[in-house]
Structures are given as structure tokens and as C-alpha cells.
N, C-alpha and C positions, 0 to 999 in steps of 0.2 A: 609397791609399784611393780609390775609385770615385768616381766625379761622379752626383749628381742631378741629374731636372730638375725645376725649379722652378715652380711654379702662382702667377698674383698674388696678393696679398694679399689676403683676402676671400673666395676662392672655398671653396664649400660643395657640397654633395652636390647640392643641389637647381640648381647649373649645368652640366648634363647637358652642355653641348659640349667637354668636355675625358675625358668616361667612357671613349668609344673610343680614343682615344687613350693615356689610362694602361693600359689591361687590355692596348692592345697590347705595351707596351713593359716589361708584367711580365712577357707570354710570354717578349719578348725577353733580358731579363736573366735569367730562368730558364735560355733556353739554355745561358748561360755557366756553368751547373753542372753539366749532366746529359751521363748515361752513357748509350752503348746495351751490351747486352750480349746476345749469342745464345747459347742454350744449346738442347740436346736431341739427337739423332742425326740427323750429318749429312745430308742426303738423303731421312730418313725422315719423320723426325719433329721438326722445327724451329720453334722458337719465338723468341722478343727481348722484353725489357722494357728500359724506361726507368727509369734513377734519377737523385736528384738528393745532389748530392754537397754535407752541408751545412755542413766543414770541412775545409780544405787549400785553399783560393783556385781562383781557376778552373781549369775543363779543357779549354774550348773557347774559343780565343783567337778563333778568329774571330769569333765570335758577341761578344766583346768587345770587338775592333775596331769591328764594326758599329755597336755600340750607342754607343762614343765618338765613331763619325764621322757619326752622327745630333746625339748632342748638341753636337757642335761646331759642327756648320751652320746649330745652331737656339740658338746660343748658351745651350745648356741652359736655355732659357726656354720657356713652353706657354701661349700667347695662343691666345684666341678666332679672332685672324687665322691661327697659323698651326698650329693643330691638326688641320685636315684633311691639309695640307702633312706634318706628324710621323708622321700615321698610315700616308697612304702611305707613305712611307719605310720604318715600321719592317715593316710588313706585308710590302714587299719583301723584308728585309733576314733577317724569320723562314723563310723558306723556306731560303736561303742556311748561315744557322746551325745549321736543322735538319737540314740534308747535312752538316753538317760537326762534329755529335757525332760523340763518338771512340767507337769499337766496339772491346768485349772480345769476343773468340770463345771461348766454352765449350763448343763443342758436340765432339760426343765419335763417331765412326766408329762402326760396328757390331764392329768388330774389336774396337778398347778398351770396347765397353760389356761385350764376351764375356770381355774379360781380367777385368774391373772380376768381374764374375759369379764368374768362376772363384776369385778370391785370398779372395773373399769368404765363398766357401764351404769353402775351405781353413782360412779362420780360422774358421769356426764349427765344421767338424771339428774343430779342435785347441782350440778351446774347450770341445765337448761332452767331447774325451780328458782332457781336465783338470780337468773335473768329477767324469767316471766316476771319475778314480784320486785328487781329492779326497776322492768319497764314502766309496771304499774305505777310504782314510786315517783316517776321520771316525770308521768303523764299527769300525775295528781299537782305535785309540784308546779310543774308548767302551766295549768290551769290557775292555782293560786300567783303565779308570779304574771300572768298575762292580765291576770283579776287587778293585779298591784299598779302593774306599769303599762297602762293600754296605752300610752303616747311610745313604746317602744320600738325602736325601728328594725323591720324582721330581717332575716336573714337576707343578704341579697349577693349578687354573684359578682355586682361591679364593687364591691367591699369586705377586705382582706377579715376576720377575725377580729384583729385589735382593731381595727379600724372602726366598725361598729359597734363595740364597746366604751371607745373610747364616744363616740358619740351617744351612748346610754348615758354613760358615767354623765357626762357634760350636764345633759338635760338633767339628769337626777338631783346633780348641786344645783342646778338654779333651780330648780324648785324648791330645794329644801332651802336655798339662800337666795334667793331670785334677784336681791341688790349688791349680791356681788361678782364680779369680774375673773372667771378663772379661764387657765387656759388649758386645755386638754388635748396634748399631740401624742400620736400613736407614731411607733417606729420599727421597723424589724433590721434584724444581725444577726449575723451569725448565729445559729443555732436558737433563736429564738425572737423575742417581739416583748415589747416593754409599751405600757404607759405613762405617760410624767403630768402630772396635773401639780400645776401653780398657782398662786394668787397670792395677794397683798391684805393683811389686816381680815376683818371677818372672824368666821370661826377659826377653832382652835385647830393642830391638825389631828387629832385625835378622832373629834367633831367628823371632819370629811376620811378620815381612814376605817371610821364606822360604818359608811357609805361605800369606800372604793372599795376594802379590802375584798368583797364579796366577786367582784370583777377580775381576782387572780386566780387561775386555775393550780394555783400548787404550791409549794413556800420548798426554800434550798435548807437543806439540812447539813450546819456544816460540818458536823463533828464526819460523819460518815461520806463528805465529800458529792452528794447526791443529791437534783430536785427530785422532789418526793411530790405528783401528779394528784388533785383532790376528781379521784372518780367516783364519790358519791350519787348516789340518782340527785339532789338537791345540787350538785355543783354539774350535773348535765342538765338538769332543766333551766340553771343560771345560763350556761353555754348556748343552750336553744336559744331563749329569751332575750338575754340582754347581751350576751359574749363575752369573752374573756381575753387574755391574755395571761402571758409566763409572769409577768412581771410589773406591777400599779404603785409606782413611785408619787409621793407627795410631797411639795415644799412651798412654805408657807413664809413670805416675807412680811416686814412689820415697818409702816412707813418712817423716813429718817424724825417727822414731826412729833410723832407719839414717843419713838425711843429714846429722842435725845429730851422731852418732857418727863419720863421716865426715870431717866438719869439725869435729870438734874432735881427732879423730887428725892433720892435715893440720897444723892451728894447732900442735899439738904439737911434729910434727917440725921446725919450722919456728924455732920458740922463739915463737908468736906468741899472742898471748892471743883467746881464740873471741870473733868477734860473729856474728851472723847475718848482719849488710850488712856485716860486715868487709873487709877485704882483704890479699893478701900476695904483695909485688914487682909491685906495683901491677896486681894484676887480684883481680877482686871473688872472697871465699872461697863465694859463692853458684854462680860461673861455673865455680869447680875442680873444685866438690864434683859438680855436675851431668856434666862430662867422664867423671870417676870412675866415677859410677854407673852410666852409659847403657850402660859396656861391660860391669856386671858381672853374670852373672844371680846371682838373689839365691832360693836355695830358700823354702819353702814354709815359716812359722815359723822360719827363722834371725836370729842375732844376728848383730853387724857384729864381727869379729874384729881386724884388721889392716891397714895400709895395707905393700903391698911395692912398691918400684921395681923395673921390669923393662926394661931398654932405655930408661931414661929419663922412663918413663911409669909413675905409680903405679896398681897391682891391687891392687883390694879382695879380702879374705878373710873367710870367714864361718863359724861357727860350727854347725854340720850341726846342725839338731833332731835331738832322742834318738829313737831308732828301738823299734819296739815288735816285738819277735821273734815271727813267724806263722810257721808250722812247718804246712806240706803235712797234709791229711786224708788219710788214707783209710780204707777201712770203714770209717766213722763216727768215726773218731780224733777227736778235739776240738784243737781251736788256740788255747787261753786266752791272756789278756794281750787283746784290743780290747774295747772298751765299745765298746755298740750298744744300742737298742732296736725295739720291734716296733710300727708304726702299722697301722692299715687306711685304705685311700682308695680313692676310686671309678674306675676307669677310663672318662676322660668320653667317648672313643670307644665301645668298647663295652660300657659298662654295665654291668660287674661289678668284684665289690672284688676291690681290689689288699692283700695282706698284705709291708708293705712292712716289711724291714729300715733302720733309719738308722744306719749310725756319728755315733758321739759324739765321734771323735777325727780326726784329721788323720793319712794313710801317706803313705808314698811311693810311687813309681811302681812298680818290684819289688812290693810289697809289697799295693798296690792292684790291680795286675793278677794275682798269686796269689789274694786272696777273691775276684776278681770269678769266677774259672775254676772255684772251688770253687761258687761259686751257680749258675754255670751247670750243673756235673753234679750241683746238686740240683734244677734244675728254673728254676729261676728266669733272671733277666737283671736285668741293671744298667739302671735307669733317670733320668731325667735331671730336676733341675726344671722343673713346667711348672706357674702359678700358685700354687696355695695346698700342693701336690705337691712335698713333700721330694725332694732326689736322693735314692736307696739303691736295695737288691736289691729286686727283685721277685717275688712267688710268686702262682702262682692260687691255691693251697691254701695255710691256713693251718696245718697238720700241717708243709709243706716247710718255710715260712717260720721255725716254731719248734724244729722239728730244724737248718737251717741256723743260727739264734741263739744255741743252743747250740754248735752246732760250735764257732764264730769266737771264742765269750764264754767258754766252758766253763760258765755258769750255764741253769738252767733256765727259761723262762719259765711265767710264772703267766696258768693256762687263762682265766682273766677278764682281759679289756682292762678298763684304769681307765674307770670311770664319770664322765661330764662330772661335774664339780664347781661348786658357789653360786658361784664364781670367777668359771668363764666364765658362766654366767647375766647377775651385777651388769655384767661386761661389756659383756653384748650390751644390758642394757637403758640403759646409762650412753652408749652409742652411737647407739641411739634417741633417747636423748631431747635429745642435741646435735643432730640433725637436725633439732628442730622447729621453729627459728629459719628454714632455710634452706629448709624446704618454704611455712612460711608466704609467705618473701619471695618465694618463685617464682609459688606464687599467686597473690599477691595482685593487685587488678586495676590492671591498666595502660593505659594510653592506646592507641588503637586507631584515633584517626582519619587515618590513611596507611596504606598498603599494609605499608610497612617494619615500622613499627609493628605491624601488625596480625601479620605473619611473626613477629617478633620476642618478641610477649606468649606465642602461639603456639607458640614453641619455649620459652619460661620455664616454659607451663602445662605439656607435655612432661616435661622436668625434672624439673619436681615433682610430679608424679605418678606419676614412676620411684622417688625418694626417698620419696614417699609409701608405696610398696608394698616398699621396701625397710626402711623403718622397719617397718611392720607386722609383717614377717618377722622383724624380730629380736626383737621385743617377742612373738613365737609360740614363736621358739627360747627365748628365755630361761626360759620355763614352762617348754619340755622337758627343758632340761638339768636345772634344779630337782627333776622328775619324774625323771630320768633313763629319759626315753622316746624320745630323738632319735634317728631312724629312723638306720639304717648309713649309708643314701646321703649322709644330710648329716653324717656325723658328723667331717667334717675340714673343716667350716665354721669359720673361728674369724677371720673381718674381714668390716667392712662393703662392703669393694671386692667382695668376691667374689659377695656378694648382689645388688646392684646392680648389675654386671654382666649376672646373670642375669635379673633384671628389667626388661631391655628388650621391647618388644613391636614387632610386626610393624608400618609404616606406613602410610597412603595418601596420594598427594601432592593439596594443593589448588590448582585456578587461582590467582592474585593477581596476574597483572598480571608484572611482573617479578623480583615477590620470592613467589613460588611457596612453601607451607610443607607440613607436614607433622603431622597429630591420628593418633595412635595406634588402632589397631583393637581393643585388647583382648587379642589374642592372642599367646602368647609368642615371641619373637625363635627361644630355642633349643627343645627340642623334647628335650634328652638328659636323663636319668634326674631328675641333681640338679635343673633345670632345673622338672620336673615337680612333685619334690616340694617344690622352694619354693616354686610358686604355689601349690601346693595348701593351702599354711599362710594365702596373701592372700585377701581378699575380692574377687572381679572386679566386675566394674558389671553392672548390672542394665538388661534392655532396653529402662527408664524412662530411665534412665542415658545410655544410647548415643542412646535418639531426643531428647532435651532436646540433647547436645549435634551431636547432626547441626541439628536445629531454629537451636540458635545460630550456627552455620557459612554456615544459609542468613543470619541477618540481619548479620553480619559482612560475608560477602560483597557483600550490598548496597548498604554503606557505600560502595562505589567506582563504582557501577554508573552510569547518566545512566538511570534515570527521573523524565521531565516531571513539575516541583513537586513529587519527594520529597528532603528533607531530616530527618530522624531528630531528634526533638526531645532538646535534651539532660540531663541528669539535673537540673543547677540550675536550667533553665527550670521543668524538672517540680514539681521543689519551689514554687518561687514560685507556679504555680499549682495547687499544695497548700495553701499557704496561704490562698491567696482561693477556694476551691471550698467549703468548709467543709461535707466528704462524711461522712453519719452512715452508721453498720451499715445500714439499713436502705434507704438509698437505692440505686436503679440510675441506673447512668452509661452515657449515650451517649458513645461518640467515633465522629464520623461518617464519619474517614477513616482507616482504621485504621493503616497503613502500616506499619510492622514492630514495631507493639503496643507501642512503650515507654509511651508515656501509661496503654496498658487493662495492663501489670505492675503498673505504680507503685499504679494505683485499684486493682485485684481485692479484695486483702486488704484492704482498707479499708469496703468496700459490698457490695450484695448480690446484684450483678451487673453485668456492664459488658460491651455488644455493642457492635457496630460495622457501617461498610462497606467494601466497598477493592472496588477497579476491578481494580487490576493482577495478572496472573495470579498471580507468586510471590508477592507479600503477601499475596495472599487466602489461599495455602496454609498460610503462617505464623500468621496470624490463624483459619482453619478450625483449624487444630492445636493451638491454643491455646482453642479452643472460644470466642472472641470473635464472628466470623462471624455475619452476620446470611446477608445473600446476597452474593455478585461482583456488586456492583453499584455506579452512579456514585449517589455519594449524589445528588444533585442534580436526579436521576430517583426518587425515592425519596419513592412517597405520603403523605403524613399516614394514610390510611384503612389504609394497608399495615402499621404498627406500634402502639401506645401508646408514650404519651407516657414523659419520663424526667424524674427530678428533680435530675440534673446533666446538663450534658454539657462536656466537656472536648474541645478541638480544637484543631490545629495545621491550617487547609487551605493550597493552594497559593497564590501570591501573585500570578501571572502576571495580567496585565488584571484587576485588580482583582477576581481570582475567591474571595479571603477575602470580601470584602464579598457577593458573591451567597451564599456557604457558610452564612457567620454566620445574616444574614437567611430560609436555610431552615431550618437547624437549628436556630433559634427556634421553627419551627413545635411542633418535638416536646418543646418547654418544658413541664413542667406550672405551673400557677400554683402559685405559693408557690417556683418553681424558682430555680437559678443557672445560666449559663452562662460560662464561662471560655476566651476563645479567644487564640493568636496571631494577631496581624496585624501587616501592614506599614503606619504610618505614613502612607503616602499619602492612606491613604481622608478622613484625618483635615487635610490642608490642598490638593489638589487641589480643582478649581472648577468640574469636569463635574458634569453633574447626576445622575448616580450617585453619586458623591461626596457631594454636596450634600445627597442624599434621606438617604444612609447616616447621616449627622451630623443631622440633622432626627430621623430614628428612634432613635439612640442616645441625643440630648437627651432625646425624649417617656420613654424607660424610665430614664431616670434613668441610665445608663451610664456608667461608670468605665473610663479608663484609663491605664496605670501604662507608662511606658516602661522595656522592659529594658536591662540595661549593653550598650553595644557590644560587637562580637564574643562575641556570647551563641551565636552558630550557628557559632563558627568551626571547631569541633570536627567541623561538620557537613557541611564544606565551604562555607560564603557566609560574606562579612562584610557581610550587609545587615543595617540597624537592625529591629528587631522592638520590641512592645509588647504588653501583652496591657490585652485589653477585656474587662471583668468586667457583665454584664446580669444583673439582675432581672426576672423574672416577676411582675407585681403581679396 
């Protein structure tokens, strides 16, 4: 470890004769760490920087001998006496050190800077070569994988990556299992996106991870801690085609019928009596029954047959559901034995009904891929669940639809679709009117004095005005079905999700600060057929409607703003000075300073006119809109000879330098006799010992004046917790 030197005891910044001397000797011990290094082309173009090296011990020994054979002469001590004595020295001793940092040579001939040029563009040659016969790779591939899966759905911008993957993935297993039920949800997180694909019984999971696994762009390597990305041209023509995701998780459950048949075949063989958490040869009969199944695929509607030992290992057997014999059409040949019926739905893309066939029963693969061939050369296609949209065939004509019904059924169908039924009517209004709990609480009003707050009531009011219009709609449907008038387009409405859904509307976003929200425009989200004719059943708002609440948006917003001595009076002050105002029909009420008009709401209804003032620009607009407005102006400039008098006036003014007290005092002027006036004030006025003060309590004496302190934190809603009181004057 290094030697310091040492300063006496005492010494401080401010005894400047030891400065020169330490800054010399940090030069000096810096030398002992630094590099010179030259870099650039020899001869041409040469350059050198300095570094300092601030781990691995010295590099420049001399420059640490120096520095030791300073402090050793000066017995590592820095006195007054002999600091000029140190300084020379080490000043000496830096020139010395500074010759004798160690020099790295980097610099490079013009020969190797030309080799350097050449490899480098060798390798970008064989870089560009191996992109070109990548792309080619990419484009060959894509052609064979578009050859594969022409029902693929292509890239599209309204859909995330996993997102259309995970609906490849979807389609791809029902085709390869088309009788069975998986679910395929796409998700993204932090630093990536995942699929989970599920289902019940069916194949194995091995069976669908032959399928998915191709839909994961990469696999996590744990030893090295790292996903490891598959950028083969084969895993970007997958990404073009079908998409991918980080991450294609699968699980696979086995119904409680089969496992606990399962295990109780196992407990049988065994001689052992079934329990569920049982066990036999001491491993759990939960842990056996689970090996068994994961490897067996298990058809579509099968029973659990058999357990056989095969190699040591027991295989499950199963009981084949009974097969329903479909026998090829042709010219019109009919294929009796399947039940089916005949819907109509709307095709929410493009706007026309769909006459859709649905089986009523369960085929097999054979046997499902033969009607579906037969639909196709009658015109139709097989189509897949998408919302409230049955899987079944598909027909534009409803003549195809019911010649295909026949085919498959051998019965004929009846030229009338059933007419909705009182059924679905009591339903849809029995679903309305459970809504009304949940609209009211959306409603209802909430607290608003914080931004978060205010975002938050905001999106409830949102909400509810979406179920509001969604109730509406079904309490319209239920009449029609009663009537049996319910247009075609909706005629495959039969839940409240599906209305609601559709009843979203277009938004606009509002400033707030950093909880920014979101008031609806009115206008429909979607814009496609059903879409149309469900609004068309609601009542929209009315352009009373939209400027009342743009109007409230402005005084919302204000609630956060910094305008000088506004704070928004709050609903239980207002009452209190409700009570003491004691305002008849026929009175008019001044309020002098209008500010975002809660006072002149609360009065309107009550009296028989209520005007005001306001200074500030947006309040004035608020109060002009509200037809309160006298003029933009500061009450305080405001002549007696400019208005008539009023027979209340209610006021909240600002508080700052005692400028309620000047407030009050004018707006007494516009008292009439026989009047009341009723204001907020701060306390002060009332034990302060200025002679304002003093006059203001002298004048409130002479008129007999009353005043009532409110509770603490009565404005804290309003942002202050200053104490307030209201002062109640008589006009004699």
C-alpha cells in the first residue's frame, strides 16, 4: 500500500500555502497510472492520447519511485516551512515521469490499413452472398408454406405478431382435430409475448407440440442464461406466413370420467381398493393415473375401455364412439342418418347473411372431411366460430343451404325460419333489468377533487353509459321479438356481451395532468351493419347533451389549474349558506365573483334570477354559457350606478390581503334594504389589529352581523385546509 503525505492537524482550505503544492503531487501520482498510446497511420496521419489506468497497480515505476523518494526526504510531512521545498521537487520530478509513461504503439502502415480495407470488404461481400441466397431460401420456403396453409391469415396491422399466430396455431389444430375444443390465447409482458394453447382429452401433447412448436421463434437456453432467436430463412418464412411468438406453451387436461376409470382399472389390477389420494407400491394412484393418460390420445366422445401392459408399461384402451354411416352424394343423392339444422347470421365483414348449416352431432375426421367436400361442391364452405357465430357450412343462398340440409339430413326444411319467441323477449328484458344496479353505481357521483380521481369517476361515467345504451337496446329488442319484427341483421343477437360490445363509441383524450382520460364522442366505435342497426334502436344525446357536458369538462378541469384566489366552493358549504340566505321565488341573487358558477347552480332554481362577475377569461366563458354573466369584469370596478340593486347576494371572494374584506364591503353596496347577504370569509378579518381590520369589525358590529365558523377542512376537497366562516349581514 502507497505512502501519503500528511497536512498538520488543522489545516483547512482557507491556508492557501500548502495548494501548490498538493495539486502538484496529484499530477505526480497520476503519473503512476497512465498510458501513452499512438494510434493512426504511421507517417501520415498520427495521433497519441493519454489514459489512466484505474485497476491493476502501477505502470510507471518511475514516476513511483519519484514520488517515494520525495516523500521520504520530506518525511511524508507538508509544513508551511517546507512546502515550497516539496513543490520544487515534485515539479522537477513531473517532467521526468512524464518521459517515462509506457507507450502502446497502435498505429497501423498504409500497407495494413489497405489489407485492413480489403478483408473487410471480403467480408461484406460474403455477407451480402449470404443474404441474397438467405432471401432466396426465405422466398422458396414461403411459397411452399403458403402452398400448405392457404386458409392462413396474412399479415395485418390491426394484429399484434402472437396474436396472428396464435390464430394460425388455432386453425391448424382443428383441422388436424377438427372434434376437438382448444383454446388458443395470445398474451404479451414484459419483454416478450407467449402463447398457451389448452384443451381437454383428444390428442396427446406431444401430438399438438408437433404442430405448435413450429410457431416459436426461439427456445431459452438455460445453462448460458440466454434466448437463443431461430433466424433461419425456414423460421422467417414461418414468421411471414403463419407468425410466431417467444414463447407456445401447451396443457393438456384429461376429463375427471376417464381418470378416475383409469384408476380404478389400475386399483383393480392391483387387488387395491380406489381412493383418489390413494396409493400403490408406495407412489400416489393420482401420479400413475396421470403417466397413463398423458400418453394416450383419447378420441372424441370415447369411453375408457382397458388398461393393457405393453413392455412393462400400461396402455390405455378406449371404446370408439358409434360412427353415423354418410355415404357420398351425388346428383343430388341424399346421405340420411346426421341431424343438422339451418340458422341465418350476418357476415360482420361484409354485410350479408350467412345461411349457415349447424350439425347437431359429433363425426369423425373421414367422415367430417366428406360433408365438408360435399358443401363445398354445393356452393358453400365450412366456417369456424367467431362470437355469437356457430361453427357449421356456409351458404350465400339460402335455396343452397337447404338443398345441402337435405342432402346430409334426408329431411326437408320448412320455408319459414322460426320466429323469435316470448322466450327470448322475458330474456332480453330480465337482462336489462339486472343492469340497473350496475349503471346506477357507475353513475353515481364520485369524488373528483385529484386528477386520479377525476380520470377515474371519468372512466366509471364511460362504463355506464356504455351499459346504459346497452340496456336500452335490449329493452328495444325485447318488443321486437314479442312483435316478431327483429330485423335479419340482428337476428342472431341472443346475449348481452355481444350488444355491449357493440356499443362502444369513438373517444377523445383529455389533458389531466398525468392521468390523462378519455369522454366519449357519441359516435359508434364500429361502423358494420349490426353495429348500425343497434344504435339505431338507442337514443343518442342531443346537442344540449354534448355542450352541458363539454361545459362540465371545462369546470372539472379547472379544479387543478393555479388561478389567483380560485377555489370552487363546495356542495356542504353551499348548503350552509342555504340555509342562512333564506332565498324566496321571487328574489334575484347576486354572486359577485362568479368562478365556475357552483354557488349561482345551487340559487337558479330557487329565485328568480341569479347574475354575476368573473375576471378570468375561462370562467367568464363558463358563467357567459350558463347565461349568469353580467360582464368580464373585476367586480371591485363595478359601479353601483352600472347595475340595480339585488335582494340576496351569496359569495365566496378571494382571501389573499384581506381582499374578502374590501369584496364584502362592495358588494354591500348592491344590497337592497330589507336584503341578506351571505359570504365566505377568512377569519382573519375578524382578530387581526390593522386598521382595516378594525373598520371591517366596527361595520359588521353597526349592521348587526353574524358570524358562524365552518368545520375545519370544509375547502379541502378544494384543494386548501384553510379555516373559513361565513358572515351573514342584514340590510336595515
Amino acid at each position: 500500500m502507497s505512502k501519503k503525505f500528511t497536512l498538520p492537524a488543522g489545516t483547512t482550505n482557507r491556508h492557501q500555502w500548502h495548494k501548490a503544492t498538493t495539486e502538484a503531487l496529484q499530477i505526480l501520482s497520476r503519473c503512476k497510472y497512465e498510458t501513452k498510446t499512438l494510434t493512426g497511420i504511421k507517417g501520415v496521419d498520427e495521433r497519441s492520447h493519454t489514459s489512466q489506468i484505474l485497476f491493476g497497480g502501477v505502470v510507471n515505476e518511475t514516476a513511483n519511485a519519484l514520488y517515494n523518494d520525495i516523500g521520504d526526504a520530506f518525511d511524508w510531512n507538508i509544513t508551511r516551512e517546507n512546502a515550497d521545498q516539496i513543490t520544487q521537487a515534485v515539479n522537477e520530478a513531473i517532467e521526468k515521469a512524464q518521459a517515462a509513461i509506457p507507450v502502446e504503439d497502435e498505429r497501423k502502415t498504409p500497407e495494413q490499413i489497405d489489407e485492413q480495407k480489403a478483408k473487410f470488404l471480403e467480408l461484406e461481400k460474403e455477407r451480402e452472398e449470404a443474404s441474397q441466397t438467405k432471401a432466396q431460401e426465405v422466398r422458396k420456403f414461403e411459397a411452399e408454406l403458403r402452398q400448405s396453409y392457404p386458409w392462413a391469415i396474412a399479415s395485418d396491422d390491426n394484429l399484434s405478431g402472437q396474436a396472428r399466430a396464435a390464430k394460425n396455431l388455432k386453425n391448424e389444430l382443428k383441422i388436424a382435430f377438427p372434434l376437438v375444443n382448444f383454446s388458443v390465447r395470445s398474451e404479451s409482458f414484459s419483454m416478450g409475448n407467449a402463447i398457451r394453447v389448452s384443451w381437454s382429452n383428444g390428442p396427446t401433447g406431444e401430438e399438438v407440440d408437433n404442430i405448435a412448436k413450429k410457431y416459436q421463434y426461439g427456445n431459452f437456453n438455460g445453462m448460458e442464461d440466454i434466448y437463443e432467436h431461430d433466424s433461419s430463412a425456414k423460421g422467417e418464412a414461418i414468421d411471414r406466413v403463419l407468425g410466431r411468438s417467444k414463447y407456445v406453451s401447451t396443457s393438456r387436461t384429461v376429463s375427471k370420467e376417464i381418470t378416475e376409470a383409469v384408476g380404478r382399472e389400475l386399483c383393480k389390477q392391483h387387488g387395491e381398493e380406489y381412493s383418489e389420494n390413494g396409493s400403490i407400491s408406495g407412489q400416489y394412484i393420482s401420479q400413475l393415473v396421470w403417466r397413463i393418460t398423458c400418453r394416450a390420445s383419447i378420441p372424441h366422445g370415447a369411453t375408457f375401455k382397458e388398461l393393457e401392459l405393453v413392455n412393462s408399461d400400461y396402455v390405455a384402451r378406449f371404446n370408439e364412439p358409434e360412427k353415423t354411416t354418410v355415404q357420398a352424394s351425388s346428383g343430388g343423392q341424399s346421405s340420411s342418418g346426421i341431424q343438422a339444422h339451418r340458422e341465418d347470421h350476418l357476415h360482420t365483414k361484409k354485410g350479408f347473411t350467412m345461411y349457415m348449416v349447424v350439425l347437431d352431432m359429433s363425426l369423425d375426421r373421414d367422415e367430417f372431411n366428406e360433408v365438408r367436400s360435399q358443401a363445398k361442391s354445393a356452393g358453400g364452405w365450412y366456417s369456424r366460430k367467431w362470437g355469437a357465430t356457430p361453427c357449421g357450412f356456409a351458404f350465400e343462398q339460402v335455396e343452397q343451404a337447404d338443398q345441402f340440409l337435405t342432402d346430409i339430413t334426408g329431411n326437408t326444411p320448412t320455408d319459414e325460419p322460426p320466429k323469435p319467441t316470448k322466450g327470448k323477449a322475458d330474456k332480453f328484458r330480465d337482462l336489462a333489468d339486472k343492469l340497473t344496479p350496475q349503471i346506477e353505481g357507475k353513475l353515481a357521483d364520485r369524488l373528483t377533487n385529484t386528477p386520479k380521481r377525476l380520470k377515474q369517476a371519468n372512466h366509471a361515467r364511460l362504463e355506464g353509459e356504455q351499459l346504459k345504451r346497452t340496456q336500452e337496446a335490449l329493452y328495444k329488442l325485447a318488443d321486437l321479438c314479442e312483435m316478431g319484427t327483429v330485423p335479419t341483421v340482428l337476428s342472431h343477437i341472443n346475449s348481452k356481451a355481444q350488444i355491449y360490445n357493440l356499443m362502444g363509441t369513438k373517444k377523445t383524450h383529455v389533458p389531466n395532468g398525468f392521468h390523462e382520460y378519455s369522454v366519449c364522442t357519441g359516435e359508434p366505435t364500429d361502423t358494420d351493419p349490426v353495429a348500425k342497426a343497434l344504435w339505431s334502436l338507442v337514443t343518442g344525446k342531443t346537442e344540449e347533451d354534448k355542450q352541458a357536458e363539454e361545459l362540465q369538462r371545462k369546470v372539472d378541469g379547472l379544479k387543478f389549474s393555479k388561478i389567483a384566489g380560485y377555489f370552487p366552493t363546495p356542495n356542504e358549504v353551499i348548503n350552509t349558506m342555504l340555509d342562512y340566505a333564506n332565498i324566496k321565488e321571487t328574489d334575484r341573487v347576486l354572486e359577485p365573483n362568479l368562478g365556475s358558477c357552483a354557488i349561482a347552480d345551487r340559487v337558479a332554481p330557487l329565485c328568480a334570477e341569479v347574475k354575476g362577475f368573473e375576471i378570468n377569461h375561462t370562467l367568464a366563458e363558463i358563467g357567459e354559457a350558463k347565461d349568469y354573466l353580467i360582464h368580464r369584469q373585476d367586480f371591485l370596478t363595478v359601479d353601483t350606478k352600472e347595475i340595480t340593486s339585488y335582494e340576496k347576494i351569496l359569495m365566496n371572494p378571494p382571501f389573499e390581503n384581506l381582499q374578502d374584506v374590501d369584496h364584502v364591503l362592495h358588494a354591500f353596496k348592491f344590497l337592497k334594504e330589507g336584503g341578506r347577504l351571505v359570504s365566505v370569509m377568512s377569519p382573519s378579518a375578524f382578530y387581526r389589529d390593522d386598521k382595516k381590520s378594525r373598520y371591517f369589525r366596527s361595520f359588521v358590529d353597526t349592521h348587526g352581523g353574524e358570524t358562524i365558523d365552518l368545520p375545519p377542512g370544509s375547502f379541502k376537497e378544494s384543494g386548501t385546509s384553510i379555516n373559513t366562516c361565513l358572515l351573514i349581514l342584514d340590510k336595515d
